[in-house]
N, C-alpha and C positions, 0 to 999 in steps of 0.2 A: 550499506544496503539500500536505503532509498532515493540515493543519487542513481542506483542502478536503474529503478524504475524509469525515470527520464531519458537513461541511457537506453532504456527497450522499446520507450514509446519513440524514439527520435528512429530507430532501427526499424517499428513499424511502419515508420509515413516516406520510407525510403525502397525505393522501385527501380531493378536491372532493367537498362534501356539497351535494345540492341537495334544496331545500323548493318546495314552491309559491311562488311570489314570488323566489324570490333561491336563494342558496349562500352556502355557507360554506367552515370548513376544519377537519379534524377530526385524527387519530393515533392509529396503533395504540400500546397500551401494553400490550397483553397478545394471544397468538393468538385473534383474531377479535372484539376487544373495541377500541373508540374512543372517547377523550375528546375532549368538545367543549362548546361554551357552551352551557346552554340555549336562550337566544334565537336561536339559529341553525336549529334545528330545533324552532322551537313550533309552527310552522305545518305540520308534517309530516303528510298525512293515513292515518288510519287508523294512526298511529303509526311507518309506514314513512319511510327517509330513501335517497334515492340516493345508492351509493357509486360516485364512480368516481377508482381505484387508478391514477394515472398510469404508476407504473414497469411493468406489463405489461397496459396497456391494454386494462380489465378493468372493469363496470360491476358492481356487487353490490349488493341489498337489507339495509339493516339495519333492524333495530325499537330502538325508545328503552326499553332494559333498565332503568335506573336512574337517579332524579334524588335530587339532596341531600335531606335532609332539612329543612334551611332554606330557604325558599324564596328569599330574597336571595341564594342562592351560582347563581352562573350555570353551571353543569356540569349537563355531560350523559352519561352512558356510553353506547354504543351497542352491540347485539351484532349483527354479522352472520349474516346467515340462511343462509348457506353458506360452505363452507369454502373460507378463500381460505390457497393453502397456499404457505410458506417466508415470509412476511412479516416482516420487520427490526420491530422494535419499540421504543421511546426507552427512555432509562434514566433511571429518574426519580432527581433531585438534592434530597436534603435540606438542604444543608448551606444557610448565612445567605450570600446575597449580598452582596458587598462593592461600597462605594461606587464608580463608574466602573467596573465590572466590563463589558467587552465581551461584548454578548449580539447571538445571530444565531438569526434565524425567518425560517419561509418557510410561505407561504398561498395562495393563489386568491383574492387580489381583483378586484373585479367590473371595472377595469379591465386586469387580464390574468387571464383565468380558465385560463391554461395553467400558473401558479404564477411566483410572486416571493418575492424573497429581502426582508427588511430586518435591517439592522444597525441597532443601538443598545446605547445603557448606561444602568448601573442609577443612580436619581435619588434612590432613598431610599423609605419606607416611608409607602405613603399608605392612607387607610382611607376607604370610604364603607358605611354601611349597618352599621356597627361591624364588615366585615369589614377584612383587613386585605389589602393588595395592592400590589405593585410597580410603581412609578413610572417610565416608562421617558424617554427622552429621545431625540433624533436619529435619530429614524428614523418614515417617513410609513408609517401603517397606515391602510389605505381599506375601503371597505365591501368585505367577505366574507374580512380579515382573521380573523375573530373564529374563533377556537378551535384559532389557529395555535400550535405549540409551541416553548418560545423555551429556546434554547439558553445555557449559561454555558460560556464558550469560559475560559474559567479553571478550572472542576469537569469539562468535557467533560461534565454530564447537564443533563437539562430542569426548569431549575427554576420553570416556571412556563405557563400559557397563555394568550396574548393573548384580553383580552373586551370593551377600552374602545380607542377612539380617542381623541385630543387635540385631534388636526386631521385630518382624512381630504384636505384639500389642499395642507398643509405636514408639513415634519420633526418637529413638536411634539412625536411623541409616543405614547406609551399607557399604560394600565395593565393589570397581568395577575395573576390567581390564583395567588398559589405553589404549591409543591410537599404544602408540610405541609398547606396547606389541603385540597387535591386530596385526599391521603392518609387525611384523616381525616374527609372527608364518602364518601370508598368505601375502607374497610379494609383491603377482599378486594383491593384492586388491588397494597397494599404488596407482599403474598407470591407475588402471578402474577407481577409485573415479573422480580422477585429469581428467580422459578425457569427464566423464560423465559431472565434472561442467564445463568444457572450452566449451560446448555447451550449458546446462541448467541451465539455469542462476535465475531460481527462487530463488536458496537459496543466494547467491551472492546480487540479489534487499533487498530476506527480511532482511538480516545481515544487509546492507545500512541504510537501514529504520530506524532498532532499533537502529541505533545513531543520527539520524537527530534531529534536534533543532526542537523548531516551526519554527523559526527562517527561518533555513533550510529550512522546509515544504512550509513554506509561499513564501521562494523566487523561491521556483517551483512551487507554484500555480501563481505569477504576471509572472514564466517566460513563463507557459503555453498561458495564458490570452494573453498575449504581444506576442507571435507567431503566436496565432490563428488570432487577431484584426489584428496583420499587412500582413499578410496571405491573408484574407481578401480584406484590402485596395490597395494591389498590386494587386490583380486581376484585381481588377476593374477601376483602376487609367488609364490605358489606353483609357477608355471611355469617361476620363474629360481631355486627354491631360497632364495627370499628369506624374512624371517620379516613375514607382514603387518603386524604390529602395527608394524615399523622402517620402511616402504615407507609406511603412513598417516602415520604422524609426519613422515616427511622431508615429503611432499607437502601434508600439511596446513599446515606454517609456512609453506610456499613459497607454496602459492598463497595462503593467507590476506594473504601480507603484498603481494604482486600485485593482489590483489582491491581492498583498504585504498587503494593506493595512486590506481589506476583510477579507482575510485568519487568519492575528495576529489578527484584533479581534476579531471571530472566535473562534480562536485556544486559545487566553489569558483567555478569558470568558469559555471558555471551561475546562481548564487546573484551573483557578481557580475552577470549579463546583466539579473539581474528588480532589480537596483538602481538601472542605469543603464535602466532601460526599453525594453531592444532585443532581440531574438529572436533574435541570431546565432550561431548553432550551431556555425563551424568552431573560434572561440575553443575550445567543450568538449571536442571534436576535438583540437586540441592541448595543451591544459593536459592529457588526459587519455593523451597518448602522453608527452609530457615524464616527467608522474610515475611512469607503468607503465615506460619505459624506465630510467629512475634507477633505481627498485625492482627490475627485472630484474637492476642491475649490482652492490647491495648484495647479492641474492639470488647471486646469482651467485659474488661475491667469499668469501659465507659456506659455498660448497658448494664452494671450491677450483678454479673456473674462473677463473683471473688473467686479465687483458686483454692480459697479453703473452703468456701460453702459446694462449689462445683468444680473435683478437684478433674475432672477430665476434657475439661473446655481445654488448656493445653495442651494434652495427646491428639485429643481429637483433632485441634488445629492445624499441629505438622501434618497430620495422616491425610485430611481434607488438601493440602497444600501440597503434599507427598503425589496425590494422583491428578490434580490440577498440571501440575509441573510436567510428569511424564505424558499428560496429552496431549499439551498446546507447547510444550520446550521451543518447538523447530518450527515455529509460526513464523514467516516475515516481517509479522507485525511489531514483534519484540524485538528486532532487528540483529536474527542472529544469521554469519556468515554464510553464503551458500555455496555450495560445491559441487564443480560439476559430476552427475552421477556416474560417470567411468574413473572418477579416482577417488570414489567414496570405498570405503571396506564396508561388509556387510555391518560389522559393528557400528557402523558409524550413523545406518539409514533411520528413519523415525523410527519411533517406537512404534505409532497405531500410523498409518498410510491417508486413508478412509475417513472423513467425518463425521460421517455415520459411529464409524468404532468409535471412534476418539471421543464422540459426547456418551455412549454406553458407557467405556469406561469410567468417564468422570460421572455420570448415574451413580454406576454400579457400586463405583469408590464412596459415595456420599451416603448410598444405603447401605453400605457396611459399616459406615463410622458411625450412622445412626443408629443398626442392630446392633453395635457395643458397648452403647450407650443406655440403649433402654435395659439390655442384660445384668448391667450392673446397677440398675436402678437408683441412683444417683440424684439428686438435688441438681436445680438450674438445666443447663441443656449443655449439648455435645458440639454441636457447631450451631455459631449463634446466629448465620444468619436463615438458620432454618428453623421451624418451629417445631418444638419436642411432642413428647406423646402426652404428657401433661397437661399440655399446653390444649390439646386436642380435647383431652377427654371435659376439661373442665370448659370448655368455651363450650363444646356441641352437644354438652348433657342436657342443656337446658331447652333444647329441641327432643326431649321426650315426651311432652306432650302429644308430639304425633305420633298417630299409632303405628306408620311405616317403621316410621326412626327405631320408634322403642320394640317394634320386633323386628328388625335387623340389628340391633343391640343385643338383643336376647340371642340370637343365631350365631352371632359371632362378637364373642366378649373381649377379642383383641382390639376391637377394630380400631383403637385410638393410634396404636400399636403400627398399625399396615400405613392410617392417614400420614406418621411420622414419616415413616420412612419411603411414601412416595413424593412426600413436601421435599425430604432431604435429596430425592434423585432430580426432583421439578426445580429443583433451587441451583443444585449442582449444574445441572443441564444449560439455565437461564444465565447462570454467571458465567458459563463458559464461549455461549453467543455471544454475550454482553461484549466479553473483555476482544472477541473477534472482531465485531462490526463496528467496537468504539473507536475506534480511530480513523477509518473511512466517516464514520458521521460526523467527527468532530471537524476533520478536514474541510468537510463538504458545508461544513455549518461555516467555517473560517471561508469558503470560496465566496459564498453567500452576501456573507460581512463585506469583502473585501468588493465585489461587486458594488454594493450599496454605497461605498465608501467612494467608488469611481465614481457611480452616477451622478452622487451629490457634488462632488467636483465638476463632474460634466456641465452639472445645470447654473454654478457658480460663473 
């Protein structure tokens, strides 16, 4: 699943060229600037080439800014003649391809001109014209392939661009311009690429991505979870006398190891489904209550809730994990299969669609495991990392001195009662953004890193 992402950003920064006679396919590598094969645009008249930008369905003029200085290298630079604004741009790959190295491109050929994906690998180093060019193998490139950008799913950048077929009606093949060739027939392109990604950092997260474990995944959905619940608990610990920095810590191990736990089963039951090739969703459903109620009971055992003193910390914990599971199952983030929606059965679609739903849900589920729990009036609490009615009445009794407090106490003798059970729906809500955004932050925190990590190199 997150190899795809690369594959949709690399789909974004790729643009149908059309010339009098035919089209082609061309990529942005820099804001407003497109590489493409000469021959794809020699027929352009007046020097203009049509641009039309599939991701926002957007037609532009460009002019042919610069061609090689050899005439045997097949490139083109293009400049558009207006500004086309927030455009994804590729990142170009120097490094030396390695033999069967899986490479992925995608282009407008003239038998689907709405864009097609090909897969293939690298065949070895071939040369015509004394230039030098890579050999591709398994994968069919048709006419209006040519000046598609071809992906190295091993480096995550574009180490080349499609300009030769093999076979335009079988897998044969093609050959394509590398990277350093590209590089050193336009210069200026090294230092635009480089400046454009030290700000736009999309390609940078989805390159991340496609190497994460679940593993990985999971432990940025428990570190999302564990930032938000202790986030949370620090706000509000002032109002019980608490000291924040003790109220984030308890809640951040708590929900991180909650989060963790969610997310693998999730993600194992998911990861099993795209192995055995079947869509079924309740499996992730409950692998993913199984593991969040286990971790409720270790969570639990470590904060002094025994199962004999509090014997519903373990019901509650499936049942908390039971509506967690059915909200967030079919999130990309836990990296489950996707399918396209005309061969989905209805059985197969999310359970809640909407966002909106899907955190009601997980509320609504968390104040019912909470009104279970106060019903049976029970010792310790229900889900632990929410705070019980007990817990309420004794910490904000002691604000009776004020005479507001102590006659809205009088009006309404539950009220410890309602506190519980909107903590457990704010709790439920918080862990469920948490375990959403953790992984984009964690990513974005590693781009960060890895930044810093270059500079210091740089200045070395």
């Amino acid at each position: 699943m997150a190899s795809q992402q690369l594959d949709h950003l690399l789909q974004q920064c790729t643009v149908r060229l059309s010339v009098q006679g035919g089209h082609g396919t061309g990529f942005f590598v820099a804001p407003g600037l497109i590489l493409t094969c000469a021959h794809v645009v020699e027929r352009a008249e007046s020097g203009l080439v049509d641009v039309f930008w599939k991701e926002n369905n957007q037609r532009y003029f460009a002019e042919i800014g610069v061609l090689p200085g050899e005439p045997n290298i097949d490139l083109a630079l293009l400049k558009v003649t207006t500004e086309v604004s927030n455009h994804p741009c590729v990142l170009f790959d120097q490094a030396v391809s390695h033999l069967d190295d899986r490479l992925y491109s995608f282009g407008y050929p003239e038998d689907n001109a709405d864009g097609d994906p090909v897969t293939c690998s690298y065949e070895g180093e071939s040369f015509r014209d004394n230039s030098s060019l890579l050999k591709l193998k398994g994968g069919q490139f048709n006419f209006g392939a040519s000046g598609s950008p071809l992906l190295n799913r091993r480096t995550d950048g574009v180490c080349g661009i499609v300009n030769i077929s093999r076979s335009t009606t079988t897998d044969l093949g093609g050959r394509a311009i590398p990277t350093p060739e590209i590089l050193t027939q336009f210069p200026q392109l090294k230092k635009l690429n480089q400046q454009v990604h030290q700000i736009d950092k999309r390609w940078a997260i989805a390159a991340l991505n496609s190497h994460q474990s679940t593993i990985q995944r999971s432990l940025g959905c428990g570190f999302g979870a564990g930032l938000a619940l202790g986030m949370l608990r620090a706000a509000i610990a002032p109002f019980f006398h608490h000291l924040p920095s003790v109220d984030f810590v308890s809640s951040f191990w708590q929900g991180g190891v909650l989060g963790v736990a969610l997310a693998l089963g999730i993600a194992r039951s998911n990861k099993r489904n795209r192995q055995l090739n079947r869509t079924w969703s309740n499996g992730a459903i409950v692998s993913g209550t199984l593991f969040f109620g286990i971790a409720h009971l270790l969570v639990g055992f470590f904060n002094g809730s025994f199962s004999i003193e509090a014997p519903l910390v373990a019901p509650m914990g499936f049942l908390a994990g039971l509506g967690l599971s059915i909200a967030l199952h079919d999130q990309p983030w836990i990296g489950v299969a996707q399918v396209d929606s005309s061969q989905r059965s209805s059985a197969s679609q999310p359970v809640v669609n909407r966002w909106g739903l899907r955190l009601m849900l997980v509320g609504l589920a968390f104040m019912l495991i909470q009104g279970i729990f106060i019903q049976f009036k029970t010792k310790g609490t229900g889900i632990v990392i929410a705070w019980s009615h007990v817990f309420y009445e004794a910490e904000l009794s002691r604000y009776a001195t004020l005479n507001w407090w102590q006659e809205f106490m009088t009006r309404c003798p539950e009220w410890f009662n309602y506190l519980a059970l909107l903590d457990a729906a704010v709790v439920g809500v918080v862990f469920a953004i948490g375990m959403t955004f953790g992984p984009t932050l964690t990513t974005q925190i590693l781009v960060r890193w890895y930044d810093i990590l270059k500079r210091l190199e740089h200045d070395e």
